[in-house]
PDB file with one MODEL, atoms N, CA, C and O in Angstrom:
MODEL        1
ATOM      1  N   UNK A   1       9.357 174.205  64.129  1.00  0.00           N
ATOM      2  CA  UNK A   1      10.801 174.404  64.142  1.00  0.00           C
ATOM      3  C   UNK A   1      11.125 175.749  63.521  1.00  0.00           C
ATOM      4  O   UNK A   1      10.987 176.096  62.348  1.00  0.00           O
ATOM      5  N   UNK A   2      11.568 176.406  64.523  1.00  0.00           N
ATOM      6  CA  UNK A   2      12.141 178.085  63.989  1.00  0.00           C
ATOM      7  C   UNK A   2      12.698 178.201  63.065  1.00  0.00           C
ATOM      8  O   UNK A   2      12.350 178.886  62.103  1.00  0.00           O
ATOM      9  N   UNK A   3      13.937 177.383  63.192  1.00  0.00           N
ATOM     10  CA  UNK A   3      15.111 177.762  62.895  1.00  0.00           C
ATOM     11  C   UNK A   3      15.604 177.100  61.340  1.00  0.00           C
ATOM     12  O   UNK A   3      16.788 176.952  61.037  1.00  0.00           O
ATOM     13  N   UNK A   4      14.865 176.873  60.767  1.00  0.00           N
ATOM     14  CA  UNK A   4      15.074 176.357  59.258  1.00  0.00           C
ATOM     15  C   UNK A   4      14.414 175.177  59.554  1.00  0.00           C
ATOM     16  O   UNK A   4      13.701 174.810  60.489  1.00  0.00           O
ATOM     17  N   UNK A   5      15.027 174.419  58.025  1.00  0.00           N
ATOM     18  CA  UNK A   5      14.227 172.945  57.765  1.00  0.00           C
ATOM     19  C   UNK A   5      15.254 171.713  58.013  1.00  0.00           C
ATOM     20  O   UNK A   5      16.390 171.598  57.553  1.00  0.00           O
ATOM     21  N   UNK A   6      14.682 170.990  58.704  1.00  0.00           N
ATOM     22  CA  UNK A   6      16.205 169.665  58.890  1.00  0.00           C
ATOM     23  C   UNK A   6      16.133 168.770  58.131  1.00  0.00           C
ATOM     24  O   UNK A   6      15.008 168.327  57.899  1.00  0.00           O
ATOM     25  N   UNK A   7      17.019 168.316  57.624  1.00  0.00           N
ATOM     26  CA  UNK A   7      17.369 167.009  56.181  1.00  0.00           C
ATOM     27  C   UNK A   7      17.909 165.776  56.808  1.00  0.00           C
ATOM     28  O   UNK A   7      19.089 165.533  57.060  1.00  0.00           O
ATOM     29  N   UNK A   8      16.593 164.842  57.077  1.00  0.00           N
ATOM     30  CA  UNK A   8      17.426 163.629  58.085  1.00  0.00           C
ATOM     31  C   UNK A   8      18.535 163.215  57.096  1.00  0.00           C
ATOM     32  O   UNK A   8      19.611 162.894  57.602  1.00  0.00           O
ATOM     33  N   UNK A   9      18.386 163.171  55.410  1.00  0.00           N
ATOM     34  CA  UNK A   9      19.203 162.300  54.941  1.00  0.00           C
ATOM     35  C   UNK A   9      20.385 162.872  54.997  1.00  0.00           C
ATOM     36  O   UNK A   9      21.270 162.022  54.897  1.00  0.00           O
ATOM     37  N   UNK A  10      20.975 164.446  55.168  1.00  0.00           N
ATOM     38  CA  UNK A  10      22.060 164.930  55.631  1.00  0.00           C
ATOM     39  C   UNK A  10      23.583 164.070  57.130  1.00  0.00           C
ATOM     40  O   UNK A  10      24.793 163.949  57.327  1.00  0.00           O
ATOM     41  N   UNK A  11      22.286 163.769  57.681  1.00  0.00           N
ATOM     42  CA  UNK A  11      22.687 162.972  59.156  1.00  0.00           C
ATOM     43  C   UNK A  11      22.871 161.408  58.642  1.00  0.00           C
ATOM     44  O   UNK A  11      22.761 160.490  59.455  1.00  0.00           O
ATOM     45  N   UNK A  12      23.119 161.189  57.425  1.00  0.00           N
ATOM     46  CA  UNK A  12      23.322 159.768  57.116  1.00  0.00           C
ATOM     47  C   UNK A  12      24.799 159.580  57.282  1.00  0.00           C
ATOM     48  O   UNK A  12      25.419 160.625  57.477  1.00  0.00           O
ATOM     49  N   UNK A  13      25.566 158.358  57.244  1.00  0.00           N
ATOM     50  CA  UNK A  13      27.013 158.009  57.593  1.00  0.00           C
ATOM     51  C   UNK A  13      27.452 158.230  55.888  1.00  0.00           C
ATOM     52  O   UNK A  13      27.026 157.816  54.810  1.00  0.00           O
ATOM     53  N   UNK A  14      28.562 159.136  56.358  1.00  0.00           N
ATOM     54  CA  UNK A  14      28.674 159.296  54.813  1.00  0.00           C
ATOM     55  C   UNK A  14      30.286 158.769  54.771  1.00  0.00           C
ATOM     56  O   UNK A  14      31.047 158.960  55.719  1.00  0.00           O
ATOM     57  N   UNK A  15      30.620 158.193  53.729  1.00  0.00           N
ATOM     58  CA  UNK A  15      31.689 156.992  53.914  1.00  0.00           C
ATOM     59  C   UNK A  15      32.819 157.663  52.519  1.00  0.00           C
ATOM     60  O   UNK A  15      32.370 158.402  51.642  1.00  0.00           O
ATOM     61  N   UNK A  16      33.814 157.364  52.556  1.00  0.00           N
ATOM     62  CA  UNK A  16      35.320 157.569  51.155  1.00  0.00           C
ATOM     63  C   UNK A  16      35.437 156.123  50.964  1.00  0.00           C
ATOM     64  O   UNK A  16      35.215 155.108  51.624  1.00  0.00           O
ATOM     65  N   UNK A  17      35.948 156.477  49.607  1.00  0.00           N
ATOM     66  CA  UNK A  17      36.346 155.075  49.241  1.00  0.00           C
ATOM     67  C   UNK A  17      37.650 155.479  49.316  1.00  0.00           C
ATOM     68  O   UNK A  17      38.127 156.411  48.668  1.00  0.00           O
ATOM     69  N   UNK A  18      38.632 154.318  50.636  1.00  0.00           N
ATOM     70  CA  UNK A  18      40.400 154.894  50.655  1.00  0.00           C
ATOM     71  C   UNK A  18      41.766 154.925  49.822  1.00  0.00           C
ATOM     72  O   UNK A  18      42.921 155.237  50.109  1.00  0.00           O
ATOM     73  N   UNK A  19      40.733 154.177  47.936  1.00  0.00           N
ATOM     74  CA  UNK A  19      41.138 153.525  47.144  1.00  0.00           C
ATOM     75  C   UNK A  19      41.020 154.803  46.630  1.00  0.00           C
ATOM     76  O   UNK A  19      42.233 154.993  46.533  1.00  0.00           O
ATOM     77  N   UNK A  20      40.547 155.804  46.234  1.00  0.00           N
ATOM     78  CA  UNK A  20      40.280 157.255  45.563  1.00  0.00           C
ATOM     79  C   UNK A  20      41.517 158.096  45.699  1.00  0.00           C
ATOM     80  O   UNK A  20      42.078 158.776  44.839  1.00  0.00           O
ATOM     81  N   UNK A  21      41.920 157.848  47.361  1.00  0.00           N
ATOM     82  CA  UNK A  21      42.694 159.363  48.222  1.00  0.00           C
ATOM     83  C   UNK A  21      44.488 158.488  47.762  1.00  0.00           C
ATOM     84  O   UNK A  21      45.065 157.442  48.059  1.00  0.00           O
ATOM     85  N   UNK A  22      44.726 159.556  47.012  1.00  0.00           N
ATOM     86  CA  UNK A  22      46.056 159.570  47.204  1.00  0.00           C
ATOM     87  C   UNK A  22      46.828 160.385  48.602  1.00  0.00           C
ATOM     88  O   UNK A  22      46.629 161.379  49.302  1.00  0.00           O
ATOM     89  N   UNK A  23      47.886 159.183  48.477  1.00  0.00           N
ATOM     90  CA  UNK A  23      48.924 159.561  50.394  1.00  0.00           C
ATOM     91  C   UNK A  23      49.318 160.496  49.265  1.00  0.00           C
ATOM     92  O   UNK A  23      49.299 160.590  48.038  1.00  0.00           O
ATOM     93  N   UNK A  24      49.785 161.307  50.666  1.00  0.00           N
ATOM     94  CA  UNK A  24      51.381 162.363  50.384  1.00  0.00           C
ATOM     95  C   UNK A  24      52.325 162.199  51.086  1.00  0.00           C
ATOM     96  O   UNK A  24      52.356 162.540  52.268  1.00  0.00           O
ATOM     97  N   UNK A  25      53.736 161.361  50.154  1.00  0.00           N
ATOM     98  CA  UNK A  25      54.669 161.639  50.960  1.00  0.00           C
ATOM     99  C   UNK A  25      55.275 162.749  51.537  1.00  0.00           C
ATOM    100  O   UNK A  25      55.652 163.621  50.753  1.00  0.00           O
ATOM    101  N   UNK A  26      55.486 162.945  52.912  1.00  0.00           N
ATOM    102  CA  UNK A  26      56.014 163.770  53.286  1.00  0.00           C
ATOM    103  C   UNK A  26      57.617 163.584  53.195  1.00  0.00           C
ATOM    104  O   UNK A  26      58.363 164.432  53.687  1.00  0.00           O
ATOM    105  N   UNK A  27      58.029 162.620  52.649  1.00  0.00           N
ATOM    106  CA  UNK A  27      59.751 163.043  52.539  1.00  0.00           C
ATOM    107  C   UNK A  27      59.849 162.707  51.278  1.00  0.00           C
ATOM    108  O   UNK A  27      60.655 161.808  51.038  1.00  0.00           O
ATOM    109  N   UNK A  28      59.066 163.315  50.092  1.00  0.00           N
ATOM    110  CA  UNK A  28      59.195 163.580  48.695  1.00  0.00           C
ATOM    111  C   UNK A  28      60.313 164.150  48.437  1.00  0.00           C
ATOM    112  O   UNK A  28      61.285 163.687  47.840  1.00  0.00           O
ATOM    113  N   UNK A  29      60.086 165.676  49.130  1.00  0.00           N
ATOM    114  CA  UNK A  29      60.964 166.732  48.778  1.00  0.00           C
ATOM    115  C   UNK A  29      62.391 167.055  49.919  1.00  0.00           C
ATOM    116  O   UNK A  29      62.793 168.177  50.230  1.00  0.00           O
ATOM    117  N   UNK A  30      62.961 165.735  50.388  1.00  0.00           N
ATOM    118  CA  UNK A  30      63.718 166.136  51.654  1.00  0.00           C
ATOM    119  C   UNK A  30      65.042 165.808  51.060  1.00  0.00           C
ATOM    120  O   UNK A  30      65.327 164.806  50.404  1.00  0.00           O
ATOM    121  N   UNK A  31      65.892 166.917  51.426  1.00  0.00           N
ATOM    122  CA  UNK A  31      67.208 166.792  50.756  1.00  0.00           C
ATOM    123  C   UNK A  31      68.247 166.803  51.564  1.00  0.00           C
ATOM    124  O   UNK A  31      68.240 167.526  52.561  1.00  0.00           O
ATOM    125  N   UNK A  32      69.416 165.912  51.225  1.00  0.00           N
ATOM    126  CA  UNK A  32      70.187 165.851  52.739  1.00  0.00           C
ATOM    127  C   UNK A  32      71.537 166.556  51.914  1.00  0.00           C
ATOM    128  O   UNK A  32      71.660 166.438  50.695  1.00  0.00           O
ATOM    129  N   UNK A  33      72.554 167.327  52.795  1.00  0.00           N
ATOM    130  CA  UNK A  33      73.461 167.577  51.740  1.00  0.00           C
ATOM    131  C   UNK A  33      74.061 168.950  52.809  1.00  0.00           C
ATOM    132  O   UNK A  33      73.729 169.379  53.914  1.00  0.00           O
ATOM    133  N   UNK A  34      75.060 169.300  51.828  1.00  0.00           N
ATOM    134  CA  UNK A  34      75.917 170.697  52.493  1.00  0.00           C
ATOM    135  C   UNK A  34      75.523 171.998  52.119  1.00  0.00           C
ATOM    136  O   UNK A  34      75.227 172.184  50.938  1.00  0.00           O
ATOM    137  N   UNK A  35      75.470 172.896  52.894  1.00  0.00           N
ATOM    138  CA  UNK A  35      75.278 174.230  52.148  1.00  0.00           C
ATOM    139  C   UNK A  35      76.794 175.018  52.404  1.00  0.00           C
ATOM    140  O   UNK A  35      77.470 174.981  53.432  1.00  0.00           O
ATOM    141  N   UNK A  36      77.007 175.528  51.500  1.00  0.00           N
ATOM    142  CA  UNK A  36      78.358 176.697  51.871  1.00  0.00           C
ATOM    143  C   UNK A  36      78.323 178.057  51.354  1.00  0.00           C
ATOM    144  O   UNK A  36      77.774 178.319  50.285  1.00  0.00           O
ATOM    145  N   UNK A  37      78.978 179.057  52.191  1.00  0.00           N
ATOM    146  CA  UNK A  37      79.027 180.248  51.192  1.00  0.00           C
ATOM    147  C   UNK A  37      80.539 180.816  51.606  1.00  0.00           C
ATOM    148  O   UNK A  37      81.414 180.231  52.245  1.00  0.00           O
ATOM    149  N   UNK A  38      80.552 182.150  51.026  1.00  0.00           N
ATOM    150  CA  UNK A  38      81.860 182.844  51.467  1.00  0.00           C
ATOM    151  C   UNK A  38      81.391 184.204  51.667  1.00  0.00           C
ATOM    152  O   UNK A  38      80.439 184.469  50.933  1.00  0.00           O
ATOM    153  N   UNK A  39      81.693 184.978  52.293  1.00  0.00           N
ATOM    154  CA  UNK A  39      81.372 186.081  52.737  1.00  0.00           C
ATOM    155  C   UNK A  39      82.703 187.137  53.163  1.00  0.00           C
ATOM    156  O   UNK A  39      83.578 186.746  53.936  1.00  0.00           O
ATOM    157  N   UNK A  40      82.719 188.508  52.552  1.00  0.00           N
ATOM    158  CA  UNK A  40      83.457 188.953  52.614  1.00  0.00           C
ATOM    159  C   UNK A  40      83.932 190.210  54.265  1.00  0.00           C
ATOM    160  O   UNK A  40      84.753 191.100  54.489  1.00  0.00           O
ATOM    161  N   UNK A  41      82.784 189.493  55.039  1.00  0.00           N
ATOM    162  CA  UNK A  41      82.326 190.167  56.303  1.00  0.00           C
ATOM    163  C   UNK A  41      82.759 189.237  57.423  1.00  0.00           C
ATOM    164  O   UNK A  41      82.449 188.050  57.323  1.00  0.00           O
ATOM    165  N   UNK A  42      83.486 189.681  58.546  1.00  0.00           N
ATOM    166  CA  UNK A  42      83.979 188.896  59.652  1.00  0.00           C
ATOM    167  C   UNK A  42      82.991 188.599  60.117  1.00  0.00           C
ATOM    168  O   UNK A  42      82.026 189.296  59.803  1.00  0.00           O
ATOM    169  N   UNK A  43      82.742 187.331  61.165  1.00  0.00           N
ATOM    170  CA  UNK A  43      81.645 187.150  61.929  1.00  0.00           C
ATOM    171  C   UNK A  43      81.691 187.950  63.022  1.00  0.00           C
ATOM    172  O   UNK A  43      80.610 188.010  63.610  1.00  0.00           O
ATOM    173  N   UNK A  44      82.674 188.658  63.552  1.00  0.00           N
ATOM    174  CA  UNK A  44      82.067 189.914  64.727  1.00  0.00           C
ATOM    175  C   UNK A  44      80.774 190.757  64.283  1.00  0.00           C
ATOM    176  O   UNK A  44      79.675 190.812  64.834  1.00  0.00           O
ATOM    177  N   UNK A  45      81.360 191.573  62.806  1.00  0.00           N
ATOM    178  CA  UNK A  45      80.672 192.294  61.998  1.00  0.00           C
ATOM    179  C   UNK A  45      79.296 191.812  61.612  1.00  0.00           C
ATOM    180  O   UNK A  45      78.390 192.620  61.409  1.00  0.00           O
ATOM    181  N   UNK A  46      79.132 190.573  61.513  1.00  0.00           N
ATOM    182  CA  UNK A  46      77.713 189.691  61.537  1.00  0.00           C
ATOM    183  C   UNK A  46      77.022 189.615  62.782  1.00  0.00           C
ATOM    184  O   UNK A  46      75.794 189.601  62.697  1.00  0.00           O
ATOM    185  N   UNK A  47      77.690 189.548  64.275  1.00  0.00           N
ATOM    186  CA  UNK A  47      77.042 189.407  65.253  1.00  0.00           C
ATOM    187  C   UNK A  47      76.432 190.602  65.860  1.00  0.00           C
ATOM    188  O   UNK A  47      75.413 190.785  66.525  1.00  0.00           O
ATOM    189  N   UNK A  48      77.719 191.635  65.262  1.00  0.00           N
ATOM    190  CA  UNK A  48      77.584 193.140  65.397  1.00  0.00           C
ATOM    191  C   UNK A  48      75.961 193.349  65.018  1.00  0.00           C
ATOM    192  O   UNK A  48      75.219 193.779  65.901  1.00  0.00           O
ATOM    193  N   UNK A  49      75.315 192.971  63.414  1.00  0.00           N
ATOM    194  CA  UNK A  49      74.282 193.624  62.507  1.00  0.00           C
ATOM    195  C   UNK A  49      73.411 192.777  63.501  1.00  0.00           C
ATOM    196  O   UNK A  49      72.287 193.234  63.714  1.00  0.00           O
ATOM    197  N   UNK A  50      73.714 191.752  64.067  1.00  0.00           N
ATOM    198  CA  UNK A  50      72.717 190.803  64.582  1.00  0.00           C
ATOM    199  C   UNK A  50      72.285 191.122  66.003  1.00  0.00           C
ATOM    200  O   UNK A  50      71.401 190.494  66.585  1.00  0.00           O
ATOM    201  N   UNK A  51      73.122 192.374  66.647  1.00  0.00           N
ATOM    202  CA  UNK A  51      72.805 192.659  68.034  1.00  0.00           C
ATOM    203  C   UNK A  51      71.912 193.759  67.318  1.00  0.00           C
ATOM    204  O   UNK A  51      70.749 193.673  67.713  1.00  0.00           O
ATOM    205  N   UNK A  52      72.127 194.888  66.273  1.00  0.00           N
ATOM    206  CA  UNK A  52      71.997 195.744  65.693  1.00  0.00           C
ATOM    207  C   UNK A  52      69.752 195.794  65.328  1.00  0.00           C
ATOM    208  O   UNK A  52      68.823 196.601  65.333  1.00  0.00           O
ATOM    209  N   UNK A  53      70.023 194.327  65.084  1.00  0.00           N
ATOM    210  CA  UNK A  53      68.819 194.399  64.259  1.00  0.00           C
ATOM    211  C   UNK A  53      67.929 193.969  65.563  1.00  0.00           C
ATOM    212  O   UNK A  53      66.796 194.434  65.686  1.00  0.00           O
ATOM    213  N   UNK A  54      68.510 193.008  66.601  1.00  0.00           N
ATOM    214  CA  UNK A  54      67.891 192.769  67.895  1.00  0.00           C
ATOM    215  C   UNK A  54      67.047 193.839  68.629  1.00  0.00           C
ATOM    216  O   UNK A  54      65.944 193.867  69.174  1.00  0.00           O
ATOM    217  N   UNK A  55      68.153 194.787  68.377  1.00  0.00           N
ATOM    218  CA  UNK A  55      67.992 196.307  69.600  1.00  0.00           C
ATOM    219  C   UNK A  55      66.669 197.114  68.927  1.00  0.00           C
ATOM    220  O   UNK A  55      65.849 197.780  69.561  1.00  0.00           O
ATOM    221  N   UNK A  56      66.685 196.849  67.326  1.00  0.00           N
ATOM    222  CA  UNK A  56      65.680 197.656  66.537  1.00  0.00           C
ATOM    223  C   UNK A  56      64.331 196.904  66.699  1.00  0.00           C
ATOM    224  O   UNK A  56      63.394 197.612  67.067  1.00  0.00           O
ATOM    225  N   UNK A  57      64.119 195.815  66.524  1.00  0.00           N
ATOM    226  CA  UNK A  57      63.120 194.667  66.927  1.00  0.00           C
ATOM    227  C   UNK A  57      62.517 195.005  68.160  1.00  0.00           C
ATOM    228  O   UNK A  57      61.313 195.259  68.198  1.00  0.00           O
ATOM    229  N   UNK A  58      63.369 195.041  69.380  1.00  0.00           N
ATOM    230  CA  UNK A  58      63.159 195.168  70.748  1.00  0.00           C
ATOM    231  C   UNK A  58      61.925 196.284  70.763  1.00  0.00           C
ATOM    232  O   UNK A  58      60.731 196.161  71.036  1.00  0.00           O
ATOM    233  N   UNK A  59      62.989 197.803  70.218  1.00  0.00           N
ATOM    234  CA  UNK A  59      62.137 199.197  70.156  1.00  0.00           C
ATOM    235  C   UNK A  59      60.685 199.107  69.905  1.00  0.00           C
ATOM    236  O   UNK A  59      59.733 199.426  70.618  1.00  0.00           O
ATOM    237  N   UNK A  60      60.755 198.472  68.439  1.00  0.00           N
ATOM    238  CA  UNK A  60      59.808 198.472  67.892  1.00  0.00           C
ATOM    239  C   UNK A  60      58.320 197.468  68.924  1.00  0.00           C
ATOM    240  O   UNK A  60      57.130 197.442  68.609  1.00  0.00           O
ATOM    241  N   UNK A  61      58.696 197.074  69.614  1.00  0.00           N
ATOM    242  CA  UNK A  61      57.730 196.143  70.406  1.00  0.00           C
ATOM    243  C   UNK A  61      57.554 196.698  71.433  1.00  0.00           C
ATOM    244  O   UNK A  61      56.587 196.284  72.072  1.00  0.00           O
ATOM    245  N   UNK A  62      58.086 197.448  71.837  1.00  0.00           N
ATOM    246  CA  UNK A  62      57.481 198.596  72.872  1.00  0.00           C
ATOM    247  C   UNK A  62      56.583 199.508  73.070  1.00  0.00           C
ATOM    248  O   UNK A  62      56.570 200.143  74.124  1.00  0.00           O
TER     249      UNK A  62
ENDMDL
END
């Protein structure tokens, strides 16, 4: 055998105990609720920066 040395006991069924593994909840950290802000900028002026930053994005991928 060329290619190194083989370890049958490697190829044994190797088993967890499911009593060890802690779950993770995945909706530990889930928060339901409102967000708000105020902004002293019209939303044209927002859609404006938002076509603005589109057109620069675009360039740049060319």
């Amino acid at each position: 055998m060329g290619f190194g040395s083989y370890d049958e006991s490697e190829q044994q069924e190797q088993t967890t105990d499911d009593e060890d593994v802690e779950a993770v909840n995945v909706h530990e950290h889930e928060h339901h609720g409102e967000m708000s802000f105020e902004s002293d900028v019209s939303t044209d002026e927002l859609v404006s920066q938002l076509g603005s930053m589109k057109d620069e994005d675009d360039e740049s991928n060319e």
